[in-house]
C-alpha positions as a Markdown table, in Angstrom:
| # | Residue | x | y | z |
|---|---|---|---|---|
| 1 | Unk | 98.9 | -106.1 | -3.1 |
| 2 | Unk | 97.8 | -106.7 | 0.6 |
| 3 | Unk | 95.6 | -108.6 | 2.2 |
| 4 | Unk | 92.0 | -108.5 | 3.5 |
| 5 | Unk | 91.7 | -107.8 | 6.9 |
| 6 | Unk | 88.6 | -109.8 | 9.1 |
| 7 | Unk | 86.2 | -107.5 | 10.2 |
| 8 | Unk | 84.5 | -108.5 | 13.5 |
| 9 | Unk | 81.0 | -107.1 | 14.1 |
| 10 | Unk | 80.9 | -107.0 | 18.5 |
| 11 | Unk | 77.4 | -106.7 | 19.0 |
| 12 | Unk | 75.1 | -108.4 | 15.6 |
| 13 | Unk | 75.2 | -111.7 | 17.9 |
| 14 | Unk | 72.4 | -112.0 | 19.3 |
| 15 | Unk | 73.3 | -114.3 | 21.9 |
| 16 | Unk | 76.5 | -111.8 | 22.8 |
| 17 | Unk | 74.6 | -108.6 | 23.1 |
| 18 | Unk | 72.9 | -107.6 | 27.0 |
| 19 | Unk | 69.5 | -106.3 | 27.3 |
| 20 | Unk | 69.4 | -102.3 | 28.1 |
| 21 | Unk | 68.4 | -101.8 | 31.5 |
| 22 | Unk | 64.9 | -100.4 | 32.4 |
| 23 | Unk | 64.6 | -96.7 | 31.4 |
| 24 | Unk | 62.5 | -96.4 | 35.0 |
| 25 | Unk | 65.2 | -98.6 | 36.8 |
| 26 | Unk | 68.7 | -96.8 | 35.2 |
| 27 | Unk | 67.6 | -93.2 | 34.9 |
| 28 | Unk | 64.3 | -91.8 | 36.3 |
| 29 | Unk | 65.0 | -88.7 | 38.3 |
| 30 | Unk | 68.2 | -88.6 | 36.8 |
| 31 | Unk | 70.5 | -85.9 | 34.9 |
| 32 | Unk | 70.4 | -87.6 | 31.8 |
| 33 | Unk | 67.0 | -89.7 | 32.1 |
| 34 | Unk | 65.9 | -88.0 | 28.8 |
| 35 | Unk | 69.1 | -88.4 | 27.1 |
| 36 | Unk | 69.0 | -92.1 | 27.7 |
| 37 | Unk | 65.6 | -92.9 | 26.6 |
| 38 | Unk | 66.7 | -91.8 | 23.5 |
| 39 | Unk | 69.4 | -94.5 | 23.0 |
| 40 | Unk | 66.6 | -96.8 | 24.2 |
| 41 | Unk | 64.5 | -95.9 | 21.9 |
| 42 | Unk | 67.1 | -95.7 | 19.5 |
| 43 | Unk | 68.4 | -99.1 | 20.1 |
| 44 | Unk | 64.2 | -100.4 | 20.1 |
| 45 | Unk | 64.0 | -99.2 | 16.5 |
| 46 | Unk | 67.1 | -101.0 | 15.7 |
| 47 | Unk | 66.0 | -104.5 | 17.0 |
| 48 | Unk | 68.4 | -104.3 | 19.8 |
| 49 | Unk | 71.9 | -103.4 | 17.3 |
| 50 | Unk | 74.0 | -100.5 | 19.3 |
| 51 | Unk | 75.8 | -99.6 | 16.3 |
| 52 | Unk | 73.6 | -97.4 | 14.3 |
| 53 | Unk | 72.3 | -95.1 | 17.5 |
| 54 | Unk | 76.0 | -94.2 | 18.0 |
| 55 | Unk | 74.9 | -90.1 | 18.1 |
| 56 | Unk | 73.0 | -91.1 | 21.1 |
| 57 | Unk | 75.3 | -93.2 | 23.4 |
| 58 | Unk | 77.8 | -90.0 | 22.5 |
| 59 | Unk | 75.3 | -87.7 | 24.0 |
| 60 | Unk | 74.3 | -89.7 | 26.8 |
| 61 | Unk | 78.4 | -90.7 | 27.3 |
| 62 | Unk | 78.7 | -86.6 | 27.2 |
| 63 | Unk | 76.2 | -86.1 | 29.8 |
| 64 | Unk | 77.5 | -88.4 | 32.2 |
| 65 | Unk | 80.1 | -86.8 | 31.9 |
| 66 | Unk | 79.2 | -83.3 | 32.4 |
| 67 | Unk | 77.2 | -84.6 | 35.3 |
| 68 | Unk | 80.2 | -85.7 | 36.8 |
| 69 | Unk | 81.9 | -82.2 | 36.6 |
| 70 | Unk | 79.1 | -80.8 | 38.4 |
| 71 | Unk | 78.9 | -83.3 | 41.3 |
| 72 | Unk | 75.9 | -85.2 | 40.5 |
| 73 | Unk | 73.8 | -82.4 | 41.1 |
| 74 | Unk | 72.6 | -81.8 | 37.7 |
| 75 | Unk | 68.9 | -83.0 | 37.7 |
């Protein structure tokens, strides 16, 4: 038949997860300063669980990385 495989949830522990950083201290004045509030807004909303603001890490992962391409001149 097979057999169930343990699934391990990497950030509903409290005590394992890091606070986000400062929006003002990680991003002001930077390319993707509005991108990242909203995974911290996001992530508010969800009492501090990553997981369901997914959508928004890939957008602010995608403009990090379109930054990059550009030199860091993208503000």
């Amino acid at each position: 038949v097979g057999t169930a495989e343990k699934i391990v949830c990497v950030d509903c522990d409290r005590k394992t997860q890091k606070e986000l950083p400062d929006v003002s201290s990680s991003s002001a004045g930077m390319p993707c300063e509005d991108v990242y509030a909203a995974v911290a807004e996001c992530t508010k909303e969800h009492a501090g669980q990553v997981a369901p603001c997914r959508e928004q890490w890939d957008a602010f992962k995608a403009c990090h990385e379109n930054d990059g391409k550009r030199g860091g001149e993208g503000k």
